[in-house]
FIDOZA-105560 format. One record per residue (C-alpha): x, y, z. Coordinates in Angstrom, 3 decimals. Layout:
N
{X = X&Y = Y&Z = Z}
...
//
This chain:
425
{X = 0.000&Y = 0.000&Z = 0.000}
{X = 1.289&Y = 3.263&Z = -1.211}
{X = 1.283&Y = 6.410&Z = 1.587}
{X = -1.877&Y = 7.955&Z = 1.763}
{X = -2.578&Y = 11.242&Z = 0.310}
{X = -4.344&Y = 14.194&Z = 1.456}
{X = -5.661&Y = 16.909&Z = 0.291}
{X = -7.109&Y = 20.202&Z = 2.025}
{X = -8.895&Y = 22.703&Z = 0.685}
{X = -9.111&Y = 26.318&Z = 2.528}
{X = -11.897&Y = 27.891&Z = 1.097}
{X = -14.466&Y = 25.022&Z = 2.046}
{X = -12.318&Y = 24.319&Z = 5.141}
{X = -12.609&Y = 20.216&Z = 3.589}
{X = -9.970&Y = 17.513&Z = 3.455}
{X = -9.778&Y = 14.043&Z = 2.220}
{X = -7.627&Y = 10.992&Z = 3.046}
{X = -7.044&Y = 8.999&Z = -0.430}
{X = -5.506&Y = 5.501&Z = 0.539}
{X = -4.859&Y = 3.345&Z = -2.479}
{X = -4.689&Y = -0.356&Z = -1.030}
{X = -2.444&Y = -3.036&Z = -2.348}
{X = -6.047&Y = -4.702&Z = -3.716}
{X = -6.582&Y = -1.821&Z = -6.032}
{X = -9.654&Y = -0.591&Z = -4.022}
{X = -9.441&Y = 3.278&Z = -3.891}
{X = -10.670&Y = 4.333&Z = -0.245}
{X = -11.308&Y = 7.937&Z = 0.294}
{X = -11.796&Y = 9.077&Z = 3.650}
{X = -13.898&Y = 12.485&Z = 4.473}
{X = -13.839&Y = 13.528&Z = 8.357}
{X = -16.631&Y = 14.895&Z = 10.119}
{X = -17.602&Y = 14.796&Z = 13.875}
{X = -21.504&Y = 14.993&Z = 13.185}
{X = -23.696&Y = 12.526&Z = 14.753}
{X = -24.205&Y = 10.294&Z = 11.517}
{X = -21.466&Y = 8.772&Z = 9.360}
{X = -22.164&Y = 7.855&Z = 5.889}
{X = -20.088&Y = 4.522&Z = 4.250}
{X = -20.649&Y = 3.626&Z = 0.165}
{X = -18.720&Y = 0.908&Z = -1.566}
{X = -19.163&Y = 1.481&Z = -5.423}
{X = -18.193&Y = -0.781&Z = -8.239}
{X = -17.649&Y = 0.988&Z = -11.917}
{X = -20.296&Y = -0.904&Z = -13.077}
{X = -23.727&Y = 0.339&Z = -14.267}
{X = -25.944&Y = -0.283&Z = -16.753}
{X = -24.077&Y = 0.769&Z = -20.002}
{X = -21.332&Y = -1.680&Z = -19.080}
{X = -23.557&Y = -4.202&Z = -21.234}
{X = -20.914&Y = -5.706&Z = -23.455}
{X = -17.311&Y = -6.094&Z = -22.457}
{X = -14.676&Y = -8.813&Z = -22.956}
{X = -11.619&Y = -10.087&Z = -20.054}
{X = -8.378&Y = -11.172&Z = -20.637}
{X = -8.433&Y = -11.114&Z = -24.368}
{X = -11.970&Y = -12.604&Z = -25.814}
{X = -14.068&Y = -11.591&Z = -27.969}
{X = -16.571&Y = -8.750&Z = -26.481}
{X = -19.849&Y = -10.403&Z = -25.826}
{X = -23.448&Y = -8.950&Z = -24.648}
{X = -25.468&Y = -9.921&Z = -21.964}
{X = -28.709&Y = -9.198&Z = -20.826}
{X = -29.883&Y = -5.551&Z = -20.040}
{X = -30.551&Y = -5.226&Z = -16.510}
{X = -27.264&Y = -7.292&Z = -15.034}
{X = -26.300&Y = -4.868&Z = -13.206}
{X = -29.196&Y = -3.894&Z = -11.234}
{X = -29.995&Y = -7.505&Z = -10.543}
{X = -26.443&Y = -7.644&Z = -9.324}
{X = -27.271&Y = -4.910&Z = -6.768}
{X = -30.599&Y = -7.046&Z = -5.412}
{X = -28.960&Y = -10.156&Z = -5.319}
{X = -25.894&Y = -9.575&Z = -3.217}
{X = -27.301&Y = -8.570&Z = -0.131}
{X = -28.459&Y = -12.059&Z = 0.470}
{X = -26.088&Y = -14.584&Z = 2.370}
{X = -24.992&Y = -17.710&Z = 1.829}
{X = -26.798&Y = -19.230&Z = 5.053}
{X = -30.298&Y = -17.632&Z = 4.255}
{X = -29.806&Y = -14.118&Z = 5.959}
{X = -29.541&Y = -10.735&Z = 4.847}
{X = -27.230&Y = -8.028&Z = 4.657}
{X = -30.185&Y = -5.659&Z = 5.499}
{X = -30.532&Y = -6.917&Z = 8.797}
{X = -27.143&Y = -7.364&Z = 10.032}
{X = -27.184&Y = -3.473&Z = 9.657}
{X = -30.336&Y = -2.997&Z = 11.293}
{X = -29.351&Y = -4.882&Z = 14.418}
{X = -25.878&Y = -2.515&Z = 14.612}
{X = -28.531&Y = 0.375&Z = 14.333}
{X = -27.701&Y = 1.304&Z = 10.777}
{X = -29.696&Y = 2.328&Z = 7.445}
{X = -28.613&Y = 0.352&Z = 4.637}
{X = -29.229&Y = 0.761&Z = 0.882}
{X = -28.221&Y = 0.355&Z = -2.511}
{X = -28.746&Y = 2.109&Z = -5.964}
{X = -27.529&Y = 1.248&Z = -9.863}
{X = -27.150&Y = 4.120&Z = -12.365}
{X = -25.926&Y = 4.429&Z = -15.907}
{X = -22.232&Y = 3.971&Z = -14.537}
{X = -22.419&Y = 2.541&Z = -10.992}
{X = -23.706&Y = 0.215&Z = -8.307}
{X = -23.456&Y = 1.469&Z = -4.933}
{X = -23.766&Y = 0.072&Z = -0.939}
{X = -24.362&Y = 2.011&Z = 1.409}
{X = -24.969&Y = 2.588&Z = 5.005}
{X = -26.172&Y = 5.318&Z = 7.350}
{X = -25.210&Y = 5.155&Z = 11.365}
{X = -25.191&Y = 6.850&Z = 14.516}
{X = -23.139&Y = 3.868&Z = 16.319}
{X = -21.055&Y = 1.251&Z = 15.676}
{X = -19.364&Y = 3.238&Z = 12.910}
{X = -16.227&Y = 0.337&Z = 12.326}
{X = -18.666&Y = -3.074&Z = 12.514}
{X = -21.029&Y = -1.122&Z = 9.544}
{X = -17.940&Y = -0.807&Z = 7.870}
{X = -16.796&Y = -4.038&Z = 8.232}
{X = -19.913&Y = -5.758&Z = 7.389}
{X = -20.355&Y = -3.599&Z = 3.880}
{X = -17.201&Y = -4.948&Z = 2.868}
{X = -17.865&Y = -8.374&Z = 3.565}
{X = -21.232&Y = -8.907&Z = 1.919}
{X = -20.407&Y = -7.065&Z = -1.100}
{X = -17.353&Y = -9.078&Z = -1.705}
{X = -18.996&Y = -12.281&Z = -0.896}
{X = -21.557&Y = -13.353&Z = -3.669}
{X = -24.435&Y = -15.923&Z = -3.864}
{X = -26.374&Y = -17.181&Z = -6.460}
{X = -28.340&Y = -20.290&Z = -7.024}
{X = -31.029&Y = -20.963&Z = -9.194}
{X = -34.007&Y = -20.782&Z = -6.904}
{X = -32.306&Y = -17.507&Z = -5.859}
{X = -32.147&Y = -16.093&Z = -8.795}
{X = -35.905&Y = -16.859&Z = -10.280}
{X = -37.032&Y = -15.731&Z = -6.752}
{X = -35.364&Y = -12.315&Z = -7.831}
{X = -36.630&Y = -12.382&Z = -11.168}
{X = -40.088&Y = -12.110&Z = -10.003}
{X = -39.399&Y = -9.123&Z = -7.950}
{X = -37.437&Y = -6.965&Z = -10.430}
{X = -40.517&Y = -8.123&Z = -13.127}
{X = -42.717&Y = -6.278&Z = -10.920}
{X = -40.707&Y = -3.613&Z = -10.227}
{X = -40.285&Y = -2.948&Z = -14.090}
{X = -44.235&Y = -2.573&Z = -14.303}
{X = -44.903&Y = -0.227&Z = -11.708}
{X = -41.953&Y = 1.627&Z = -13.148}
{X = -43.798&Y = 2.061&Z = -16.276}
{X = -46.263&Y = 3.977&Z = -14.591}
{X = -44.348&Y = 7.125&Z = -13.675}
{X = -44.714&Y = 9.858&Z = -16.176}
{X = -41.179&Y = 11.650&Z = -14.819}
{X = -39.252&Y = 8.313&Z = -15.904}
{X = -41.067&Y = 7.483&Z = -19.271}
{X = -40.794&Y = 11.248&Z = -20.154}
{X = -36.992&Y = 11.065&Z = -19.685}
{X = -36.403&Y = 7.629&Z = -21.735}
{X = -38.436&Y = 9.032&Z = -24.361}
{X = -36.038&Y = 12.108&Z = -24.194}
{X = -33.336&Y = 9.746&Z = -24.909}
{X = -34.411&Y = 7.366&Z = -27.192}
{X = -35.015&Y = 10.935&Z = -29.493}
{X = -31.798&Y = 12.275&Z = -28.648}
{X = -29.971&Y = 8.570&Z = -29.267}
{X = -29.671&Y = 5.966&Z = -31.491}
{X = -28.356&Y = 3.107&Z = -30.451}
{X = -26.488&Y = 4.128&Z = -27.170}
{X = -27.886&Y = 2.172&Z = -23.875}
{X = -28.551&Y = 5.654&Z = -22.587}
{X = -31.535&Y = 4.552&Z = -23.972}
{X = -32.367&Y = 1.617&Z = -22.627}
{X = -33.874&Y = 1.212&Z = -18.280}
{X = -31.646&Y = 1.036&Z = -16.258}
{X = -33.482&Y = -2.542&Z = -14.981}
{X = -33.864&Y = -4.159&Z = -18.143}
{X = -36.855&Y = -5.328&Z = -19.694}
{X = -39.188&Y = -8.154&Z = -18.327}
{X = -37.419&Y = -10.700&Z = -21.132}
{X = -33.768&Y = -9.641&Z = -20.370}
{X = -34.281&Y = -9.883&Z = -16.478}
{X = -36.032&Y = -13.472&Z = -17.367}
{X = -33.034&Y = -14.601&Z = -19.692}
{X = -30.561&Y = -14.163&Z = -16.783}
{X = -28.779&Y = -16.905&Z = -15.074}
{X = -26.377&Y = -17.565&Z = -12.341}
{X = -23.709&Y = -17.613&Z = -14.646}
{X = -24.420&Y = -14.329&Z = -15.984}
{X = -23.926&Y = -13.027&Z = -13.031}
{X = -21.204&Y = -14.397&Z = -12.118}
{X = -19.416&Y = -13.787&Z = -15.161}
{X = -20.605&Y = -10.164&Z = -14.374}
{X = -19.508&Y = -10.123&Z = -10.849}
{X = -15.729&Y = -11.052&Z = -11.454}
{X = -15.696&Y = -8.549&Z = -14.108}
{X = -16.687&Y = -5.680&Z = -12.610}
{X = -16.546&Y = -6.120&Z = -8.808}
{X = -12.648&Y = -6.347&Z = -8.854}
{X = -11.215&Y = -4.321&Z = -6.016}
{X = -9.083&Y = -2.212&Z = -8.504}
{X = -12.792&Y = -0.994&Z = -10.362}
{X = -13.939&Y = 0.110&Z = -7.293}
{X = -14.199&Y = 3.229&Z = -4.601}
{X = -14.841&Y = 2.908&Z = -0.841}
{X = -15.915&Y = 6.486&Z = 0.426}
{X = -16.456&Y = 7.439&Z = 3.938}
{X = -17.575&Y = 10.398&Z = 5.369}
{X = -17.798&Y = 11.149&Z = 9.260}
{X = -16.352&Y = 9.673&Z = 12.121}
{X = -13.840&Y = 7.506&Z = 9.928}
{X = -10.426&Y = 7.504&Z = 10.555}
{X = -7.782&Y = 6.382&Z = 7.688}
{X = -6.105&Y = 3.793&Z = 9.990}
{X = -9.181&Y = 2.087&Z = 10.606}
{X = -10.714&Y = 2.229&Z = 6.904}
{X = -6.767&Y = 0.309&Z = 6.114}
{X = -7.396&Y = -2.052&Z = 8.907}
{X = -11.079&Y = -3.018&Z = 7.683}
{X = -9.473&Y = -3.060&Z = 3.877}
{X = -6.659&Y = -5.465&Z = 5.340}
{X = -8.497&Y = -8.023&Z = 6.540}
{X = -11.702&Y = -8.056&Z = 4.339}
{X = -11.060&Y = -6.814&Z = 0.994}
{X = -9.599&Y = -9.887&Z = -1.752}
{X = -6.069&Y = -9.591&Z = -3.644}
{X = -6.198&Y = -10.874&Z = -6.856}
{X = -4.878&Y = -10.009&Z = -10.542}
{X = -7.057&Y = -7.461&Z = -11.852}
{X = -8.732&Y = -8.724&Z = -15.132}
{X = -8.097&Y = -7.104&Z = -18.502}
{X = -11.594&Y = -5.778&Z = -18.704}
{X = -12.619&Y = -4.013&Z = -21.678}
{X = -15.886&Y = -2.144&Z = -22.026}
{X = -16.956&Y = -2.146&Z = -25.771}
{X = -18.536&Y = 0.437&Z = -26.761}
{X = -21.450&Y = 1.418&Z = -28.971}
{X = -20.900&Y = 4.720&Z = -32.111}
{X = -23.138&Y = 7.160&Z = -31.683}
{X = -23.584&Y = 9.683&Z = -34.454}
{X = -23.583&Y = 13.297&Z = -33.877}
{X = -27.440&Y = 14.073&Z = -35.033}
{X = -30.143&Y = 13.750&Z = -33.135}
{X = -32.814&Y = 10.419&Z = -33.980}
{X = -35.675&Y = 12.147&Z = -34.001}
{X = -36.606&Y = 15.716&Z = -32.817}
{X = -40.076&Y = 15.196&Z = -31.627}
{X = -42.101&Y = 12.173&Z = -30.223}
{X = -45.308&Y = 11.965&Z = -27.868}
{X = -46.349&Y = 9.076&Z = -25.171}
{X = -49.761&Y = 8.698&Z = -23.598}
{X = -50.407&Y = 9.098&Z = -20.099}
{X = -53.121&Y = 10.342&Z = -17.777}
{X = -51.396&Y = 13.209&Z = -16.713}
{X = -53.403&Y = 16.478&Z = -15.763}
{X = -51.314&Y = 18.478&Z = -17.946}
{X = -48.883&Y = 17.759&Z = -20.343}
{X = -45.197&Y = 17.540&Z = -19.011}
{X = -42.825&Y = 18.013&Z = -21.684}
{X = -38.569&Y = 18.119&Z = -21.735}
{X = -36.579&Y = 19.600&Z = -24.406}
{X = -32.762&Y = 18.228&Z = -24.909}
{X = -29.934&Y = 19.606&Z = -26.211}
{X = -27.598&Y = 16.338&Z = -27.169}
{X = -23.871&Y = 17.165&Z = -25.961}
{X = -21.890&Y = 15.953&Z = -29.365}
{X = -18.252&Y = 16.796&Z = -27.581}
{X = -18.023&Y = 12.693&Z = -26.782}
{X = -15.583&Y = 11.047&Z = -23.918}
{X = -13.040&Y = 14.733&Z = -22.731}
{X = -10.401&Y = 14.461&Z = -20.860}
{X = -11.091&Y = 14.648&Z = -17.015}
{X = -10.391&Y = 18.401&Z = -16.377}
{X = -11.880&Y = 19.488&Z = -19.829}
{X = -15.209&Y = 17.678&Z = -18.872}
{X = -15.256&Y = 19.083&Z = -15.664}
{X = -14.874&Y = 22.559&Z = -16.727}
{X = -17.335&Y = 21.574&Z = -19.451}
{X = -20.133&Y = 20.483&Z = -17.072}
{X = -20.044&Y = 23.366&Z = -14.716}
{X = -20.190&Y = 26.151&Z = -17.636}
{X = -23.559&Y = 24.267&Z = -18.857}
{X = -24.965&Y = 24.043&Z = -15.443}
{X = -24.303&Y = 27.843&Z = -14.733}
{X = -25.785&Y = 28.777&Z = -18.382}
{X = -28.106&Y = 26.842&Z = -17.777}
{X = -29.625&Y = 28.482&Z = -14.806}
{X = -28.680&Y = 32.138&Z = -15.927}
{X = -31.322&Y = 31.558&Z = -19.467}
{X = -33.467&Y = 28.565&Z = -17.757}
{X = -33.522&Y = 28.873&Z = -13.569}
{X = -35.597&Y = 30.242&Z = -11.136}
{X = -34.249&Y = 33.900&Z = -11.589}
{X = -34.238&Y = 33.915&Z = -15.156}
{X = -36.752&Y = 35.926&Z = -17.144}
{X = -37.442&Y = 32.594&Z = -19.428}
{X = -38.751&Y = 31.471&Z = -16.136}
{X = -40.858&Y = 34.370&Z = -14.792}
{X = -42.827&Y = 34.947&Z = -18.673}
{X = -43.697&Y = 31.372&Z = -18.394}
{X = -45.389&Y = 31.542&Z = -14.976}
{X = -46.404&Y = 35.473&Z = -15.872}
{X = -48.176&Y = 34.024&Z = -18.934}
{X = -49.374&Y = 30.758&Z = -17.853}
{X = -47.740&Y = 28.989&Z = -20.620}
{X = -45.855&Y = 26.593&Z = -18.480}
{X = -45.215&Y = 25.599&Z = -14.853}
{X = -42.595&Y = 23.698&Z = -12.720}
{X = -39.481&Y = 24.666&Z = -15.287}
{X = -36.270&Y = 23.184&Z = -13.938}
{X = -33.176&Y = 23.320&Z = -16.393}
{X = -30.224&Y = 21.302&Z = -15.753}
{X = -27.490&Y = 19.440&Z = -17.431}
{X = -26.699&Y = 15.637&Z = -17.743}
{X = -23.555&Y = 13.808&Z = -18.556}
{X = -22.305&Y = 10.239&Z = -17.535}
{X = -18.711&Y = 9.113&Z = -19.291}
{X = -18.851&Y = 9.720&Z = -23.413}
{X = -22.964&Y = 11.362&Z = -23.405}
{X = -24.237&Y = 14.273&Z = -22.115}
{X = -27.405&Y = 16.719&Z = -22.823}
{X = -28.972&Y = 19.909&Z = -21.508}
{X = -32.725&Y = 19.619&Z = -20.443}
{X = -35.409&Y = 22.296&Z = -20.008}
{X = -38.458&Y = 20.568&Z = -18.276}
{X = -42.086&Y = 21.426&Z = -17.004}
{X = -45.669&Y = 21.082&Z = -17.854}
{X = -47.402&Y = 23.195&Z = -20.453}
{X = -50.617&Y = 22.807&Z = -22.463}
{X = -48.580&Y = 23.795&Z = -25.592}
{X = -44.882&Y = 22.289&Z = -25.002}
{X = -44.626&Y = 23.370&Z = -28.406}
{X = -44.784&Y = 27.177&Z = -27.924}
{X = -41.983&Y = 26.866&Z = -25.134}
{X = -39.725&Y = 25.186&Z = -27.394}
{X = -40.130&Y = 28.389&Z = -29.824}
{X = -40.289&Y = 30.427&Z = -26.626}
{X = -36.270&Y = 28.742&Z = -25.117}
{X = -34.943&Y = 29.082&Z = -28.741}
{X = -35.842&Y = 32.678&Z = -29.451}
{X = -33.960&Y = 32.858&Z = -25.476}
{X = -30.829&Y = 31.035&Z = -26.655}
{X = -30.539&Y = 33.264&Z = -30.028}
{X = -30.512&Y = 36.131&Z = -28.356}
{X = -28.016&Y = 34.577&Z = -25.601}
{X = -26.323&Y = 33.805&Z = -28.471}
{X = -25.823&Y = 37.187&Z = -30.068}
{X = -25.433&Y = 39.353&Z = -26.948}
{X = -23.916&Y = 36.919&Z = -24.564}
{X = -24.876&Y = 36.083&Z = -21.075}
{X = -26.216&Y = 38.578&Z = -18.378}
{X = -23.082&Y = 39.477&Z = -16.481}
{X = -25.082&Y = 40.090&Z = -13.465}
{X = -27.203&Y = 37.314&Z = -13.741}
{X = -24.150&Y = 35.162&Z = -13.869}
{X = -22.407&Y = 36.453&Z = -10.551}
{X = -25.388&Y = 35.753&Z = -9.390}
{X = -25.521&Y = 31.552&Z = -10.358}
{X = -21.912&Y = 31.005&Z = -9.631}
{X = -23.046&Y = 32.503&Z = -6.158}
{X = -25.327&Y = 30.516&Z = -6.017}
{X = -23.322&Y = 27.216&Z = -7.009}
{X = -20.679&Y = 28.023&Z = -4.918}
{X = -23.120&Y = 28.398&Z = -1.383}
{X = -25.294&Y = 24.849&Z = -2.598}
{X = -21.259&Y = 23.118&Z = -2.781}
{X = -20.837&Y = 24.816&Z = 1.115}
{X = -23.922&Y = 23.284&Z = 2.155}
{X = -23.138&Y = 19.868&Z = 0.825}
{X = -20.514&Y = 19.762&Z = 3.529}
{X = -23.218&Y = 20.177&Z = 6.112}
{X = -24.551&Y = 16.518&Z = 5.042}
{X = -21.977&Y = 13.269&Z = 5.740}
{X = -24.508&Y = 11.570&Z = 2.640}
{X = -24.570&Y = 14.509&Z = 0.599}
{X = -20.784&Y = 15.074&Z = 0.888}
{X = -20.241&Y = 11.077&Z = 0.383}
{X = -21.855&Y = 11.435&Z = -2.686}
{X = -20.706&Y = 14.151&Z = -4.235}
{X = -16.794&Y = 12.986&Z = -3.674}
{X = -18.143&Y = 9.787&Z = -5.826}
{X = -19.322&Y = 11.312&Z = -8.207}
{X = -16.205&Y = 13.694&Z = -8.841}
{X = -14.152&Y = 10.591&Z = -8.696}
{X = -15.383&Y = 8.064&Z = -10.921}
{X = -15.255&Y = 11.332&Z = -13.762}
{X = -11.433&Y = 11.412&Z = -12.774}
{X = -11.146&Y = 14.259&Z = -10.334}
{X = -11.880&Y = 14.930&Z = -6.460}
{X = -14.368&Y = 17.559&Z = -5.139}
{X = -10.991&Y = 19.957&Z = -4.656}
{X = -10.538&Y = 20.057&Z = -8.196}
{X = -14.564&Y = 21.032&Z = -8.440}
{X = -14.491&Y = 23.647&Z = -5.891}
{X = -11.379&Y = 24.941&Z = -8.050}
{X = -12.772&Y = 24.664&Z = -11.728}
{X = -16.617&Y = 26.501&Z = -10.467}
{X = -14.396&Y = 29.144&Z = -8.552}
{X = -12.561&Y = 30.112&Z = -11.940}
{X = -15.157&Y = 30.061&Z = -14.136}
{X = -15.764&Y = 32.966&Z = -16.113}
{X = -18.560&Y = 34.529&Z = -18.252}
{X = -16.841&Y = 33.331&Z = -21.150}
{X = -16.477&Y = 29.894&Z = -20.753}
{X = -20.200&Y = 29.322&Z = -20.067}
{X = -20.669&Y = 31.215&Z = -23.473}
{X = -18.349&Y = 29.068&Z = -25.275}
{X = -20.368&Y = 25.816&Z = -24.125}
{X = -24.042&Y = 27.447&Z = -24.086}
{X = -23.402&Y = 27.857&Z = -27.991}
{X = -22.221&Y = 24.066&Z = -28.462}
{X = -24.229&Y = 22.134&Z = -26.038}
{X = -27.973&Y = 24.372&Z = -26.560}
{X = -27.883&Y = 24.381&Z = -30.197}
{X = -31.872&Y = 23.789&Z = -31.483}
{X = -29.997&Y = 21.848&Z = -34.154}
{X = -29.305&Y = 18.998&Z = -32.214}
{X = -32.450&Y = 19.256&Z = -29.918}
{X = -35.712&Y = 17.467&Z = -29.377}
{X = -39.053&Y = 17.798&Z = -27.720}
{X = -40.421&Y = 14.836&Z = -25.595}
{X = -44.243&Y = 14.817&Z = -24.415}
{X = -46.124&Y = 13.083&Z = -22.021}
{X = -49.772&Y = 13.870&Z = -22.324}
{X = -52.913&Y = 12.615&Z = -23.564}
{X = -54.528&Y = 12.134&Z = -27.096}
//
């Protein structure tokens, strides 16, 4: 094991402990002395990572949805228990979520801070599957893809995507389909498992009363050392244009909710570039779109549209900037954020309005700190784009006028755009 590193920052008054263990698992350690600590072990591994090769073969598929099912099935024990109560009985909240690029475990306790950690990384890095086990779990996740269905928030934002995509698995749930779930097997996930859940592919964070010592102790004696496979994610071209710049889905909504995308063409940047990148949309995107924005007040003013939110989007090589809301004719604020971004365009951003956002940016990334989760969290999510939440604090601090110009005309251009509806006939 390499020293540790650490890393202060003075202007949020935050450190970190980085200790990279001789298994290749990345532990980052964020101290706090609030009454909760917060724990998350995270494998690389969400649901894009749906064809890959190790050690040389050929790149082969399997079935959307692995990754999720992953997430379900290792909390259960080999002897019949479960992971959930073991954390229960120490007086902990436990949990788990799978995104586009990640599964995560984690915990939530005001005791027994060393035993929660010490349990995470021994169920995660001891898997189970049978056959019983696995149909048992099949049934579940079914159900759980139907009642999904139901939500117009989620079926308006995979509509977004399948206009804004082609072929990318941006587009596809994030828990497969009812026939993908069905089609897999113990193998699967197996094969799935020793891909992914290598300690070198994944992140232990810990936020509260942590020390470094005892997160190396824990590692020590729990995590596995093994040769790291030669894992290779294939991946899927995805042409610059847009599929389709308009589609409508029926629900029974009260009024239609509608989000307009702007598809990021830039592709997989370089760490710093994409941070830089990201923050400049989301500050743009608040100056034309947010809460203070005069977009936003002639929409309510008018009654055209209700609930805007703008934000921006971007997991590894996509990325897309969404206006969202409900409006009787999503239409006529399409016409209404385009006329907004043309004249953006031609006479730049509201100085003012901008001091005003990065403010505001700065203060929400000073309250984060406030929350062990929320701080947990966000140091994950700087990480697995290839910085730390020092480098963030830097990148939003220097940000200029300029550079959210410079990415406001690339990323909102109505050329590569599209409208997605949920509403009735």
């Amino acid at each position: 094991m390499t020293a540790p590193i650490r890393r202060y920052d003075p202007y949020l008054d935050e450190e970190y402990t980085l200790i990279r263990h001789e298994s290749g698992l990345r532990i980052y350690v964020i101290p706090k002395t609030f009454s909760t600590s917060y724990g998350v072990l995270t494998a690389n591994y969400g649901s894009f990572d749906n064809c890959f090769s190790v050690g040389g073969e050929e790149p082969a598929p399997v079935p959307m949805g692995v990754a999720h099912f992953l997430e379900h099935k290792l909390f259960e024990n080999e002897d019949g228990g479960d992971a959930s109560a073991v954390f229960a009985s120490l007086g902990a909240f436990s949990n788990a979520y799978t995104s586009f690029d990640r599964t995560s475990y984690l915990f939530a306790t005001t005791e027994n801070e060393e035993a929660c950690l010490r349990e995470l990384l021994s169920f995660v890095y001891a898997p189970y599957f049978t056959e019983e086990s696995v149909r048992r779990e099949q049934k579940i996740i079914t159900e759980e893809i139907r009642m999904g269905q139901d939500s117009p928030g989620r079926r308006r934002f995979m509509l977004l995507t399948s206009l804004l995509y082609h072929g990318h698995p941006v587009t596809e749930e994030i828990a497969g389909t009812e026939q993908s779930v069905l089609s897999i097997t113990p193998e699967t996930l197996r094969r799935c498992y020793d891909a992914f859940y290598d300690p070198s592919n994944m992140i232990l964070t810990l936020c509260g009363r942590f020390t470094p010592e005892e997160a190396a102790r824990a590692a020590d004696e729990l995590v596995p050392r093994r040769p790291a496979p030669r894992l290779v994610r294939a991946s899927v071209p995805e042409p610059p244009e847009v599929r389709a710049s308009y589609g409508k889905r029926e629900l029974p909504v009260a009024k239609p909710l509608f989000s307009l995308g702007f598809k990021d063409r830039a592709g997989l940047l370089p760490p710093r570039e994409g941070l830089v990148r990201g923050i400049a949309a989301t500050v743009a995107a608040e100056v034309l779109f947010g809460s203070t924005s005069p977009f936003f007040s002639r929409m309510l003013e008018s009654n055209l549209a209700e609930g805007i939110s703008a934000s921006c989007f971007s997991v590894r090589d996509i990325g897309m900037g969404v206006i969202s809301g409900a409006a009787d004719e999503p239409e006529r604020i399409r016409e209404e954020a385009f006329e907004t971004l043309e004249r953006a365009n031609r006479e730049g951003l509201d100085r003012a309005a901008f001091i005003r956002a990065k403010k505001a940016h700065l203060s929400d990334l000073v309250r984060t700190f406030n929350s062990v989760e929320e701080a947990g969290e966000l140091s994950l999510d700087c990480v697995l784009s290839g910085y730390d939440f020092i480098d963030y604090a830097d990148a939003l601090r220097a940000l200029t006028p300029e550079d959210a110009e410079r990415v406001l005309c690339d990323i909102f251009d109505p050329a590569a755009s599209a409208l997605a509806v949920i509403g009735r006939k």
